[in-house]
N, C-alpha and C positions, 0 to 999 in steps of 0.2 A: 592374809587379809587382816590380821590383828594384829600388825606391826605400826607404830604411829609414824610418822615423818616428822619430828618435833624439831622446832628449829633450836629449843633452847640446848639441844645438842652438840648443835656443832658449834663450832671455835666462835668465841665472846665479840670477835670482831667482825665476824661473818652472822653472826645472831642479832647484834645490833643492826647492820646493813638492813635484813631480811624481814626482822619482825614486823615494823609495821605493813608491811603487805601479804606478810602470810598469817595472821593475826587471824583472819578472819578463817580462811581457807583450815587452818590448822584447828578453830574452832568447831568448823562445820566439822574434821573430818572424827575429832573426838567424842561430839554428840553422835554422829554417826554409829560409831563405833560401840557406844551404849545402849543405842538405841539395838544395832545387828545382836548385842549377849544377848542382851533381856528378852527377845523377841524369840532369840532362840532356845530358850528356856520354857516356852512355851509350845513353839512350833517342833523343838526336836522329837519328844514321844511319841505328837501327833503323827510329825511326818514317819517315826519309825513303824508306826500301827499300819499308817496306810502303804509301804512300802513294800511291807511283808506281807499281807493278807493282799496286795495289788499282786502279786508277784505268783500267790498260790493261787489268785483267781484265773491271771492271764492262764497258766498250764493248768488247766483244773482240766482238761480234755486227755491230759496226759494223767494226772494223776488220781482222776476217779476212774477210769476203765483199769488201771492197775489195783487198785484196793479193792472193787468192785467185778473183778474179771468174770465171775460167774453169773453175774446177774449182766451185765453190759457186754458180752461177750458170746457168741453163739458158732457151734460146729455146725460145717454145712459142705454139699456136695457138690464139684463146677456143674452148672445149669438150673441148680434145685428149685424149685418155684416158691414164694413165698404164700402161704394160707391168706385168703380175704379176711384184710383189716377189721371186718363186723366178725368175723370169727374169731378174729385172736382179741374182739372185744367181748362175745359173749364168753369165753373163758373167763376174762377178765372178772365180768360180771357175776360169774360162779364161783370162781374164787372169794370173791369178796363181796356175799350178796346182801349186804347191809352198806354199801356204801355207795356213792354216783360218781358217774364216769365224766371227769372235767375233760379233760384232753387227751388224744395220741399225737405222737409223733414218731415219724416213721424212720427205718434205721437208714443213717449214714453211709452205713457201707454192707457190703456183703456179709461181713463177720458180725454187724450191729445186731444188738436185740433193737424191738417195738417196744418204746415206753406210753404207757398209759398213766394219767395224774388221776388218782382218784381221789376225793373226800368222806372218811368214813362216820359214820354216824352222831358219834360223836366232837365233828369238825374239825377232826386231824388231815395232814395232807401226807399221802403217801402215793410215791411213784414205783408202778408195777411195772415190773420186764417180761418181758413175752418173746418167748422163741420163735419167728416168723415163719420157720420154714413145718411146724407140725404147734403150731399154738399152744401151746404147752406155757404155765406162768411158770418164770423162775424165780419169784420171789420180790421184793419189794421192799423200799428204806424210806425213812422220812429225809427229803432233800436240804431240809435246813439244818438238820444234824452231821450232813456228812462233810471231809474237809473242806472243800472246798466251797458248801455251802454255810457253813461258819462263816469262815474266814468273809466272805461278802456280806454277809450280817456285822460282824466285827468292823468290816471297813466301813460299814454303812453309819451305825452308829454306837458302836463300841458295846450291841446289845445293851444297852440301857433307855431306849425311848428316848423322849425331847433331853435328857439330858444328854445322852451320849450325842444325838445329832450336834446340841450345841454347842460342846467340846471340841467335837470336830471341826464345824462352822467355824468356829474360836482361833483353829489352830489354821486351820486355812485361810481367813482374814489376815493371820500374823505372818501366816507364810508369804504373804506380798508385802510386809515390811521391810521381810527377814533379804528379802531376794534383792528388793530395788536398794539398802543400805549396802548389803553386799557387794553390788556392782560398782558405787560408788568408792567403797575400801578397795574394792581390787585396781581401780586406774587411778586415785589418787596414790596408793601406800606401794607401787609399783619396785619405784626407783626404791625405799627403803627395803623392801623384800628381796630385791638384788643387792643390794649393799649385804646384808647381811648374811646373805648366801656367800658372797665372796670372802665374808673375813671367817666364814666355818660356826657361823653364833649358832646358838644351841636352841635346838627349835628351828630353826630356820627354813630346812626342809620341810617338815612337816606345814608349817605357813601357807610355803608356796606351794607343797600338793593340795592345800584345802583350799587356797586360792583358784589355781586350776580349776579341780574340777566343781567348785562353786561354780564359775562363771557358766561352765557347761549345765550344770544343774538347775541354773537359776532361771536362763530361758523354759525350758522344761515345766521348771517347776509353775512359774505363771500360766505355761499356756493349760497343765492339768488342774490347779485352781479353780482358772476361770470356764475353764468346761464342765467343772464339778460341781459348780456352783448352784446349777438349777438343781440339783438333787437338792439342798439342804431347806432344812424346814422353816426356817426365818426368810434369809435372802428369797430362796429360790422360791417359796410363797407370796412374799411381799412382791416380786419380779414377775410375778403372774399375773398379779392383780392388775397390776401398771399396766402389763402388756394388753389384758382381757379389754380394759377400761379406753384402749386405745385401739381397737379392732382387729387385733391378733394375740397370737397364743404361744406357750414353748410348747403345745399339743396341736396334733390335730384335728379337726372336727368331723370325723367318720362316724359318725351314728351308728354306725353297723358295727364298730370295733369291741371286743370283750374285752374290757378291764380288770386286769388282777385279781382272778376270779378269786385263786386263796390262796397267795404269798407274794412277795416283794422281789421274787427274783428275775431274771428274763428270761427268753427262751433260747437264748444262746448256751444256756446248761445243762450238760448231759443228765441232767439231775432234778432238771427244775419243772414247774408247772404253769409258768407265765408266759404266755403263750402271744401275744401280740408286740410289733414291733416297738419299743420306748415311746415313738414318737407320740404313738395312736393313745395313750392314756386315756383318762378321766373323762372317756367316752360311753353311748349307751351301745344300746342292741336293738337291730329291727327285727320284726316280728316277721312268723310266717303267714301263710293263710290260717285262714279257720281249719278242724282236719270236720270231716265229715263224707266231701264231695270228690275228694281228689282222686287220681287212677291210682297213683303209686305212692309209698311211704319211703323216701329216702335213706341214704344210712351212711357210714362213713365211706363206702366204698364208693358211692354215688359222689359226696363230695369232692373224694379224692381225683375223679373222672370230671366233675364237671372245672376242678384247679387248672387240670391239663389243656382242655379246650381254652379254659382263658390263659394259658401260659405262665403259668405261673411256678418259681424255681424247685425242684426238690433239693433235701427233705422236707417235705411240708411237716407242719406242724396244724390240728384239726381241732378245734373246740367243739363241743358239742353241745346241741342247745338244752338251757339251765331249765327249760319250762313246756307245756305245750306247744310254744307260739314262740319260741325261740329259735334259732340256724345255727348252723353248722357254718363256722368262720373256719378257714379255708387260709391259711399264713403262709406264702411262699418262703422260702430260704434266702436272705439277705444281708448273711454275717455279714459279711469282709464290704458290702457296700450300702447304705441305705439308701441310697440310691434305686434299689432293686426292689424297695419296700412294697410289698401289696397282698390286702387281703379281699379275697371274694367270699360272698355271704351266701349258703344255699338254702332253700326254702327244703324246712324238713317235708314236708308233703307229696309237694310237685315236685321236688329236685334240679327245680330253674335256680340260675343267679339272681339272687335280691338285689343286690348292688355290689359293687367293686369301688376302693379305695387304696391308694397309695401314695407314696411320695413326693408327685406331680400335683397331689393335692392340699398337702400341707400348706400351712401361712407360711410365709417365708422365714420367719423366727423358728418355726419348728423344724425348718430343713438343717438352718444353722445349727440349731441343739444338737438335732438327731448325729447331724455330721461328728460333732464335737464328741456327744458321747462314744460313739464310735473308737473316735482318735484316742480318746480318757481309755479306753476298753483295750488299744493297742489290735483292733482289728481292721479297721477300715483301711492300712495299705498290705492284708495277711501279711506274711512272713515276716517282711522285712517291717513293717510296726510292730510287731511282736516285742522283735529280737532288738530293736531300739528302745520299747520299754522297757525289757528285761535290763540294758541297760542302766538304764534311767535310774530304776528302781534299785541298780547296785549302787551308782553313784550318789543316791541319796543316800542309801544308808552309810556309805562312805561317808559322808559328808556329818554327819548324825554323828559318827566315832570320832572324829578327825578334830569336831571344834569342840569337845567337851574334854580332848587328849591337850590340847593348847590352853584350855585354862587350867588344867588340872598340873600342867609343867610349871606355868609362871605363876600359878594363884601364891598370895601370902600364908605365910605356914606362924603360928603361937600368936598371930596380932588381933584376932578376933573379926577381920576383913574376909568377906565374898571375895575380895577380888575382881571387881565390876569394871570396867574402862571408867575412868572418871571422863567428866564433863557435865557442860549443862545441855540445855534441851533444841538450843540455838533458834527456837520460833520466836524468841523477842527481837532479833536479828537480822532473820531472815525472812521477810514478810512471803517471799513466794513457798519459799520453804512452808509457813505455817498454811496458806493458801491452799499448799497441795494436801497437807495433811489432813485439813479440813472438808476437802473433797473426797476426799478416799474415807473419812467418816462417817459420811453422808452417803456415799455410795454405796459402804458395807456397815449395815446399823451395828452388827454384833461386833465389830472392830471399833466402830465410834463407842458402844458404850464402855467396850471395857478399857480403850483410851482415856476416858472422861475417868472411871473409876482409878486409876492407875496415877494420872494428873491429880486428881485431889486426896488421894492417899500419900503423891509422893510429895506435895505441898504442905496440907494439913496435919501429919503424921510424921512420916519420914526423917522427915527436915527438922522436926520440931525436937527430935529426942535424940540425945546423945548418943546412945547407943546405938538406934537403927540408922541413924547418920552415918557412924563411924562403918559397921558392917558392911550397908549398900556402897559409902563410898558417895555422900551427898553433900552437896554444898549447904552453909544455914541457910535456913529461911528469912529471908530479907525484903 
């Protein structure tokens, strides 16, 4: 993909023929090709960051019940009965009786432990395991220190707040440069990447594997971008408002849903304490009765009974109410489709359903997200999404090794040059070309400004001084 197609190559009488009509074509494909370094200079860390902690998040099922076997893992007898959930939560309670019971969530399989989230007095979050079959606690971790719940905070925003999100945002904006100049170097630079394969030129291989699996990568890579996107705190804040202001949402509006009681992860984590489906966010909580008058006091064991009556999938996942006058939300199991999304809300008192919400209720923007985050997550088709992100996530990092091994072959050695593709910027040129750029700046603010910054650094600055001319590889300023 970093191979030019230069006409001023071939033979002096075939160059005159050719030049004025590939003049242009041979311009675009050189701006192009500056445009793909620079971009990837930016986009490659990023993409390495998110590659790798994507990768340990997808197996994070595999790889905390193995670091974790003793707390996530329980011996049991064929038949054995498991103890009532309100008893393996009053252990809970005894165990740690300075702290509040956020949620349970019930074991997966026979071998599972019971996780309970709790918040301790101090407003730490820590997840208890419980042995279901004689309640018994085995102990308990903080979920965002262990690997796999790093790694999802690192992906998230490189652990450093607004600035890591924007770094990321940063790198995700460039990574839609990075992909669409890409695809243009791979069909224009086609025939010269086979030329050169054939006379054995040095490098040449390596070109066209990164050629390759770019092309595969770069589908990919836009469709997990643009799914990511509502995560990030500029765009996907700014995309909220738009949408709020226009009568829908990337949420949906359950009033009954528990929001992020206390951390940022989802309930898809063996590890985690966020317990309502993505979609349901920045929702409230319906109250129950007054207590005073009622026959019976509910408890988790009552929700878990009133789940099944409404159908709803195990392992459930159970909140529990924050207040007097709070419910018991009731989260059926809908990894692999959100589609299956729904939570029912019980009245701590009476033990009736408050209301039910799911899926079929979302604004039509929030079904898209939910979808998407799904597909960004590599669960929404099990298996076989998985093991196509795991891919994914190889060949990006492929791809990450591959184009920094290609400049590091041909870069200039004692001349004081980067080594950058020369060319110019080709938007005085190409008016659709600048057209489109200017939409995709406006589309993704944090890509327009650091365009705009980048433009009059490489105009006013750059360009202006001998030195940094000579290094990037820049035309004078004229």
């Amino acid at each position: 993909m970093s191979v030019v197609d230069d006409p001023a190559r071939r033979s002096p009488s075939r160059a005159r023929a050719t030049v004025p009509a590939a003049r242009r074509p041979a311009g675009l494909f050189r701006a192009f090709w500056r445009w793909h370094f620079y971009a990837a200079a930016v986009v490659i860390p990023v993409l390495l960051v998110l590659a790798v902690t994507g990768l340990v998040y997808m197996f994070r099922f595999q790889i905390e019940p193995l670091v974790h076997h003793d707390l996530m893992r329980v011996d049991h007898e064929p038949g054995q009965v498991i103890q009532k959930y309100e008893a393996q939560r009053q252990a809970v309670a005894q165990a740690h009786p300075d702290a509040t019971v956020v949620s349970m969530t019930e074991p997966a399989e026979a071998d599972h432990s019971t996780r309970f989230t709790i918040q301790t007095a101090d407003e730490q979050t820590r997840d208890v395991f419980v042995d279901p079959y004689d309640a018994t606690v085995l102990g308990s971790l903080n979920p965002d220190t262990t690997i796999s719940g790093t790694a999802v905070r690192i992906h998230a925003d490189l652990m450093a707040g607004r600035v890591g999100d924007t770094i990321m945002e940063l790198g995700a904006c460039w990574a839609i440069v990075m992909a669409l100049t890409g695809y243009y170097l791979f069909f224009r630079g086609r025939r010269a990447r086979k030329r050169q394969r054939s006379a054995g030129a040095p490098g040449a291989a390596l070109r066209s594997n990164h050629a390759r699996v770019g092309a595969v990568v770069g589908i990919g890579l836009l469709l997990l971008v643009v799914s990511g996107l509502p995560w990030t705190g500029i765009w996907g804040a700014q995309a909220q408002k738009l949408a709020t202001a226009g009568g829908t949402s990337f949420w949906s509006q359950d009033h009954g849903a528990l929001s992020d009681p206390t951390s940022t992860l989802d309930e898809s984590l063996p590890h985690s304490h966020h317990v309502i489906p993505w979609a349901q966010e920045k929702t409230g909580v319906p109250q129950s009765g007054a207590p005073g008058t009622e026959v019976s006091v509910a408890n988790l064991d009552t929700a878990v009974a009133v789940a099944d009556r409404e159908g709803l999938t195990h392992p459930l996942t159970v909140a529990l109410p924050a207040d007097d006058q709070g419910v018991f939300s009731a989260i059926g199991y809908a990894f692999n489709d959100p589609a299956k999304e729904r939570t029912v809300h019980v009245d701590q008192y009476g033990g009736q359903a408050v209301s039910s919400y799911g899926y079929a209720n979302y604004p039509a923007l929030a079904k898209v997200v939910s979808q998407g985050i799904a597909l960004h997550e590599g669960r929404r088709f099990g298996t076989l999404n998985m093991w196509l992100t795991t891919a994914f996530c190889l060949a990006v990092v492929a791809s990450c090794v591959t184009g920094p091994l290609m400049w590091w072959r041909r870069r200039p050695r004692g001349n004081g040059q980067l080594g950058a593709p020369r060319g110019g910027s080709a938007l005085r040129t190409s008016p659709l070309l600048a057209a489109g750029i200017l939409a995709l700046a406006v589309f993704l603010p944090v890509f327009g400004a650091s365009l705009l910054v980048v433009l009059l650094l490489d105009r006013f600055v750059l360009r202006r001084l001998p030195r940094t001319r000579r290094f990037f590889g820049t035309a004078p300023a004229g």
